[in-house]
C-alpha positions as CSV (number, residue, x, y, z in Angstrom):
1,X,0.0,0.0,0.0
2,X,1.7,3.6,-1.4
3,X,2.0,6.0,1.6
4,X,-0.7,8.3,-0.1
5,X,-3.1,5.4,0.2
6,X,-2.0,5.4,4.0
7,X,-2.9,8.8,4.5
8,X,-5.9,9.3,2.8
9,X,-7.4,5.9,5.2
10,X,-5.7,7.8,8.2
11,X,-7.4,10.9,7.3
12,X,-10.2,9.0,6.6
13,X,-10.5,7.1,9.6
14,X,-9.8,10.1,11.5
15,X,-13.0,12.3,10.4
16,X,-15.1,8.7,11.0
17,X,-13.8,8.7,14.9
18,X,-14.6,12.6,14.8
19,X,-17.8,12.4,13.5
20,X,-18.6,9.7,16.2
21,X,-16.7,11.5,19.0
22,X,-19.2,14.9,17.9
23,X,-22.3,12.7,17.6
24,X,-21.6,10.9,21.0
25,X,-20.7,14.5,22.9
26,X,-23.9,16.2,20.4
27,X,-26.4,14.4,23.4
28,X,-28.0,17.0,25.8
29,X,-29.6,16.8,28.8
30,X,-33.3,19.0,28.9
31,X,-33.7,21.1,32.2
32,X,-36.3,19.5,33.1
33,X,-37.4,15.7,32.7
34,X,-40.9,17.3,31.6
35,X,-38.9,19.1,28.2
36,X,-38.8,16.8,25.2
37,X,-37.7,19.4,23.1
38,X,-36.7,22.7,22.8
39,X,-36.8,25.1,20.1
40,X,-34.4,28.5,20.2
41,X,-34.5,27.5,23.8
42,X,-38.1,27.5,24.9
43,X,-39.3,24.3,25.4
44,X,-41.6,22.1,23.8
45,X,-42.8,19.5,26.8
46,X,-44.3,15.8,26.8
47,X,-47.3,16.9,28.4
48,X,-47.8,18.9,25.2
49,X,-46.9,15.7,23.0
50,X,-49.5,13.3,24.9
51,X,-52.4,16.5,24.3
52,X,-51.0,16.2,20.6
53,X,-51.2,12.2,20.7
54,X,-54.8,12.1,22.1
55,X,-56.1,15.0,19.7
56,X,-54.7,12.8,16.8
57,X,-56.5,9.4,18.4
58,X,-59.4,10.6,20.7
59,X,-61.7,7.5,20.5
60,X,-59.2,4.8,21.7
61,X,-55.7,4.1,22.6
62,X,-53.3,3.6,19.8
63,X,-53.1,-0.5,19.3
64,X,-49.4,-0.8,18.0
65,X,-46.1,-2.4,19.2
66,X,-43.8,0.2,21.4
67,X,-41.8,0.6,18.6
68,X,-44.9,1.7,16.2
69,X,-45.6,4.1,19.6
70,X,-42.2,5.6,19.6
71,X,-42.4,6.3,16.1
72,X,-46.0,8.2,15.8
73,X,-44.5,10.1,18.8
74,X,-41.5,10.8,17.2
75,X,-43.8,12.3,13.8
76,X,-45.7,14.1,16.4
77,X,-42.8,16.0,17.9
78,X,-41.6,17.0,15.0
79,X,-45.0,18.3,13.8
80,X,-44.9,19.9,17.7
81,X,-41.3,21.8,17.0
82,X,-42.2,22.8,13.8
83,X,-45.3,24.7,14.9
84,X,-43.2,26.3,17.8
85,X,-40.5,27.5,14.7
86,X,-43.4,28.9,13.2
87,X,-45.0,30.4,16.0
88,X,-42.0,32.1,17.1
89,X,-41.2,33.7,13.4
90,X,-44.8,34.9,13.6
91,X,-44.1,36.9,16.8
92,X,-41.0,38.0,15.4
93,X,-42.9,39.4,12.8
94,X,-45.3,40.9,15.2
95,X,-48.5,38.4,13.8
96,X,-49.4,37.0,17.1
97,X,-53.4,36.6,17.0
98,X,-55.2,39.1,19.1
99,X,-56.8,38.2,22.3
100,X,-60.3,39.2,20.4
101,X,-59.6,36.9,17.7
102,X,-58.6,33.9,19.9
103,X,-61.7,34.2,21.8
104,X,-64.1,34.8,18.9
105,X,-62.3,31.1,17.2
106,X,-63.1,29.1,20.8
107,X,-66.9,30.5,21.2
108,X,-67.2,29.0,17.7
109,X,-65.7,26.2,18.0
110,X,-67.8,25.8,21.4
111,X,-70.8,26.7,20.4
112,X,-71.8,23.0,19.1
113,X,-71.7,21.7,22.5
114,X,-73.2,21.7,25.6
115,X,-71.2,22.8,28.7
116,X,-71.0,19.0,29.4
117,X,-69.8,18.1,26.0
118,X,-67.4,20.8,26.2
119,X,-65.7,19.6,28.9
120,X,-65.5,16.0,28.4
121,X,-64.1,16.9,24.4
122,X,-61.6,18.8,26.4
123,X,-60.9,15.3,28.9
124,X,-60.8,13.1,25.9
125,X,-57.7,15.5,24.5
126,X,-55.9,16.0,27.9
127,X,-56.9,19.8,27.5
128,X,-57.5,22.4,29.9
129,X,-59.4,26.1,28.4
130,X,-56.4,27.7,28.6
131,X,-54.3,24.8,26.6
132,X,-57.0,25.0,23.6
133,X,-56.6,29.0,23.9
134,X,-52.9,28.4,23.4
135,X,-53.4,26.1,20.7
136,X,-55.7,28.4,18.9
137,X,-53.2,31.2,19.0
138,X,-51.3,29.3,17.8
139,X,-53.0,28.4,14.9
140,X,-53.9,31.6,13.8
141,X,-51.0,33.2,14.5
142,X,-49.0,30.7,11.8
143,X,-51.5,31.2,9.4
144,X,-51.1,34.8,9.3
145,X,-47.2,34.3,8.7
146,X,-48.2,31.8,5.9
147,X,-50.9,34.4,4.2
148,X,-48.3,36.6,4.9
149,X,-44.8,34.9,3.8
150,X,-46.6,32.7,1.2
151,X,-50.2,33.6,-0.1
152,X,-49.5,36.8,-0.4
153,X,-46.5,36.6,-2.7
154,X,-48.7,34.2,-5.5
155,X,-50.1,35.8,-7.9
156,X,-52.2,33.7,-10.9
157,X,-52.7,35.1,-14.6
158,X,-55.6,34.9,-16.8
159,X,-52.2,33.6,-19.2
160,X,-51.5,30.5,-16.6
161,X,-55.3,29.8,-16.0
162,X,-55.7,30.0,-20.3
163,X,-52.8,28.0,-20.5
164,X,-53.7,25.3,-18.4
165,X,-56.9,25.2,-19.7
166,X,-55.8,24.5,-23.4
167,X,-53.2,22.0,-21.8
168,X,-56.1,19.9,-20.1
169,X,-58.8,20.7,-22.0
170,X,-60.2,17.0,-22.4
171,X,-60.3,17.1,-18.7
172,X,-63.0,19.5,-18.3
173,X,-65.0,17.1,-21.2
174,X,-67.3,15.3,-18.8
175,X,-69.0,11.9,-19.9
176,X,-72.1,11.9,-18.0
177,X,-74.1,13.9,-15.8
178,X,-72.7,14.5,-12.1
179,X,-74.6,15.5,-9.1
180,X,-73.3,17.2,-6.1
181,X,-74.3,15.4,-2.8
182,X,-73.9,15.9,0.5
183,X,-75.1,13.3,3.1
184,X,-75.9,12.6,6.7
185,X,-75.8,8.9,7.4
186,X,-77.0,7.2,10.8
187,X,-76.5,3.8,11.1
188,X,-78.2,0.9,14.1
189,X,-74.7,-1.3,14.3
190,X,-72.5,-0.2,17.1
191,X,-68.9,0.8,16.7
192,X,-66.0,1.6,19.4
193,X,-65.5,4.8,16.8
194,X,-67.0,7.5,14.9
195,X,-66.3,10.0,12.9
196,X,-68.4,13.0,14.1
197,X,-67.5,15.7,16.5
198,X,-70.0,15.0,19.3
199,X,-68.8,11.3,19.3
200,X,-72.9,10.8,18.6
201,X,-73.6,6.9,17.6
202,X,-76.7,4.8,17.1
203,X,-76.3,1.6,19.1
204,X,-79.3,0.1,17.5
205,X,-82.2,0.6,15.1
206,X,-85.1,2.5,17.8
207,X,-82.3,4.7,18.3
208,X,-81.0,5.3,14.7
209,X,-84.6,6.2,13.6
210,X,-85.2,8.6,16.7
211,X,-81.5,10.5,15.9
212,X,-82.4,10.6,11.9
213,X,-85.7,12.0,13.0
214,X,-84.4,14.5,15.5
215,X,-81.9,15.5,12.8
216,X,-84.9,15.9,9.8
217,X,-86.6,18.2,12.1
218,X,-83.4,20.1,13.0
219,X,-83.2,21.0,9.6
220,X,-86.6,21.6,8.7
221,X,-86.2,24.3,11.3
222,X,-83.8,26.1,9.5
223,X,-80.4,24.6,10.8
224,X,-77.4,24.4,9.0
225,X,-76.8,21.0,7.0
226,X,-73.4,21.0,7.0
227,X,-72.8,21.4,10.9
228,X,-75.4,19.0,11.6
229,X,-73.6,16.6,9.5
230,X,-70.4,17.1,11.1
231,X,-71.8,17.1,14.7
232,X,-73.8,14.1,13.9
233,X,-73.4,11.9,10.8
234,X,-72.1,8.8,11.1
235,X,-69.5,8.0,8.0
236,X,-66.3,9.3,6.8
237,X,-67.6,12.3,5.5
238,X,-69.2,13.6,8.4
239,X,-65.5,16.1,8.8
240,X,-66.4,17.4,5.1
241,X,-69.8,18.7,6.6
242,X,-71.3,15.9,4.8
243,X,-70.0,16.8,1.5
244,X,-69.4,13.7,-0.6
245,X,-68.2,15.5,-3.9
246,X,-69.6,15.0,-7.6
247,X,-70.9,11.8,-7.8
248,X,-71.1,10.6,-11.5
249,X,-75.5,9.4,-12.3
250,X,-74.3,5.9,-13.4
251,X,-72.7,5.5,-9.7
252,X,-76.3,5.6,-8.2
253,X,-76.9,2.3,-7.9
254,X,-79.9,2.2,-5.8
255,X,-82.9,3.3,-7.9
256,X,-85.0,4.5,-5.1
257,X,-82.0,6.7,-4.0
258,X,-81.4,7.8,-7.5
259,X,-84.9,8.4,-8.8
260,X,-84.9,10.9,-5.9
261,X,-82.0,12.5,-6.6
262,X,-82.0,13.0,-10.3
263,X,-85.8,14.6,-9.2
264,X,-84.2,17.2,-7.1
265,X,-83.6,20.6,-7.6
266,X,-79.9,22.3,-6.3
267,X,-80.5,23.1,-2.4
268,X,-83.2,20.7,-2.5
269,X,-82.8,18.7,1.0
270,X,-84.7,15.0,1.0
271,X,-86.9,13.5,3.4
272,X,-85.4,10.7,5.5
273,X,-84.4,7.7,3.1
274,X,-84.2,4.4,4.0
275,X,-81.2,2.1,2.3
276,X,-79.0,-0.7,3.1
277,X,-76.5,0.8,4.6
278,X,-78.2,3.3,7.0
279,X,-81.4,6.3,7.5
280,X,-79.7,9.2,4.8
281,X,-80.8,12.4,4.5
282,X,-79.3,14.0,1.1
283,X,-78.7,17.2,0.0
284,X,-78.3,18.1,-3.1
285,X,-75.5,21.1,-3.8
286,X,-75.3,21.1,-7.6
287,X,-75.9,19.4,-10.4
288,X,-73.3,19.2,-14.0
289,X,-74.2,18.5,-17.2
290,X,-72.3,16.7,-19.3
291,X,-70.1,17.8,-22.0
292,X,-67.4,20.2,-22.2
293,X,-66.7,22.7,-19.9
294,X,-65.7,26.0,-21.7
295,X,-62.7,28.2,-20.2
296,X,-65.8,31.0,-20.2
297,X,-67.4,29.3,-17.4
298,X,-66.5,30.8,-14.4
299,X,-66.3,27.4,-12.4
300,X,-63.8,26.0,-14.9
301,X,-62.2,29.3,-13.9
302,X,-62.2,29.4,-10.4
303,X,-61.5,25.8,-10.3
304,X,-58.3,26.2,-12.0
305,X,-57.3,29.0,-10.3
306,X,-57.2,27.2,-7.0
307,X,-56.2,24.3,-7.9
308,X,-52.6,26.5,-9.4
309,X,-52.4,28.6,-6.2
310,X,-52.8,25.2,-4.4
311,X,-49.4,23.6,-6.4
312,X,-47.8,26.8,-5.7
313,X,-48.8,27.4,-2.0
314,X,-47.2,24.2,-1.7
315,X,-43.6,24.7,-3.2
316,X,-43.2,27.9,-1.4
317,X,-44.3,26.3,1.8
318,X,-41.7,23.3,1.5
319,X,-39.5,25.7,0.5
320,X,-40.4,28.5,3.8
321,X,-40.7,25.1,6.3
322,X,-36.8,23.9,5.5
323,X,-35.4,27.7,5.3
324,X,-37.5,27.9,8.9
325,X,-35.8,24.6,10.2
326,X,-32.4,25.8,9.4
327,X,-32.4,28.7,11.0
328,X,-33.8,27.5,14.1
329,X,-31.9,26.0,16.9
330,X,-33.3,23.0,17.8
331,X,-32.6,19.8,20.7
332,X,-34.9,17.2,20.5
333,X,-34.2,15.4,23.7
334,X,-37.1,13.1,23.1
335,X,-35.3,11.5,19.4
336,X,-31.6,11.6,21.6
337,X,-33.0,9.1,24.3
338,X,-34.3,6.5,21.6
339,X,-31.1,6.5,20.2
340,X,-29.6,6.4,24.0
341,X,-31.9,3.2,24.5
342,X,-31.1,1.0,21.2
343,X,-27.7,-0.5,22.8
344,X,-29.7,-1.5,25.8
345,X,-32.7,-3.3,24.3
């Protein structure tokens, strides 16, 4: 072996041991046992992670191995650190929400409940008031650096919209008529889980037909659909406000359900209807011809439009997130013990 080669593996082994020596001396210890991560030093805590955890799964327990546990924790405290980046650029740049606006955002996100209701939502996410008011903030304080950083800066052309348009233009061709639906479902089989935000579930059928009932009349009375779908429904659209999206005719399978439908007029809400897979009450948002959609229509336009500021909102954001990350100083304590732990498993 020529000396050259020699050096170059010295060298070479030398930045190895180096690189382990800094790794090995790069473990801190947190001030307190309760930080499991701090960010420019203010500290992001566990008891902050396990209200993140039980927001995420508020119905049950996650049902993984300890290492599938350590892992969705992991995610989460990175989600956790990268709000507090953001938060803190945001009072940098003096966007903190106002006390006014924090409050206005909690009455409406209480107002669905009662006191009761309230309280055990806040139980089942390891909450106090003042932790959702902080989370809130929050919240609204990053998306005012976002609107301000990112939305703000995007700017789309009649060109782009023309040009996309002319690029996709067999996309706007549709084959069939589409109807717009929106849904609340209530079913009589009991499940550990659903999807609704009162937690609301039928546990048999006298109490599925009592709960459609109660919700017909709710909206009858001038109610909103689309909270009452959200508070109540019982499928995976109930987060949507019930909206299921354009649904092409041929996909109405059941002709009761589509003779109905194709009979309604847009904002036309049906009676209670009876089908295999629950009591539905439908609502029908729109309806769309088929044939091709003209660049003239302003839903092709507005459609297209938000679909480009959507791809671009996105780039600038990846973009803003990893300038944000490097600038930061950040220790997560929580990712240093796992790796403290793997020799000793």
């Amino acid at each position: 072996m020529s000396n050259s080669i020699k050096g170059s593996s010295s060298k070479a082994l030398l930045v190895a041991s180096g690189a382990l020596a800094g790794l090995l001396a790069g473990c801190h210890k947190p001030v307190s046992p309760d930080v499991a991560a701090s960010v420019n030093g203010r500290p992001v805590t566990y008891a902050a992670l396990d209200r993140a955890m039980a927001a995420q799964f508020p119905n049950s327990p996650v049902k993984s191995n300890q290492d599938q546990i350590t892992g969705l924790r992991l995610e989460g405290l990175r989600t956790l650190i990268d709000n507090e980046i953001f938060l803190q650029r945001a009072e940098k740049e003096g966007l903190l929400a106002s006390d006014a606006d924090v409050d206005a955002k909690f009455n409406e996100l209480k107002a669905p409940y009662t006191q009761e209701e309230f309280q055990k939502l806040l139980q089942q996410r390891k909450m106090g008031v003042a932790d959702l008011k902080a989370q809130i903030r929050r919240e609204l304080s990053v998306q005012k650096l976002f609107n301000k950083e990112i939305g703000s800066h995007i700017t789309i052309t009649d060109s782009e919209v023309a040009a996309f348009y002319n690029a996709n233009k067999a996309s706007f061709n549709l084959p069939e008529n589409k109807v717009h639906l929106a849904q609340i479902l209530v079913t009589s089989a009991p499940e550990p889980t659903v999807n609704n935000l009162k937690n609301d579930k039928a546990q048999n059928d006298q109490q599925a037909q009592a709960k459609i009932k109660m919700l017909e009349l709710r909206i009858r009375q001038g109610e909103d659909f689309g909270t009452l779908a959200q508070n109540y429904s019982e499928d995976q659209f109930a987060a949507n406000g019930g909206d299921i999206g354009f649904v092409p005719e041929s996909a109405l399978a059941n002709p009761t359900l589509r003779k109905l439908i194709l009979e309604m007029t847009p904002g036309q809400v049906s009676q209670v209807i009876q089908t295999p897979e629950g009591y539905r009450i439908i609502k029908l948002i729109a309806k769309e011809p088929a044939g091709q959609r003209e660049l003239s229509d302003p839903r092709v336009q507005e459609e297209i439009r938000q679909g480009l500021f959507q791809g671009k909102e996105q780039v600038l954001r990846a973009a803003f997130y990893e300038v944000a990350r490097s600038e930061a100083k950040v220790i997560n304590y929580y990712a240093e013990s796992v790796l403290e732990t793997r020799d000793k498993k």
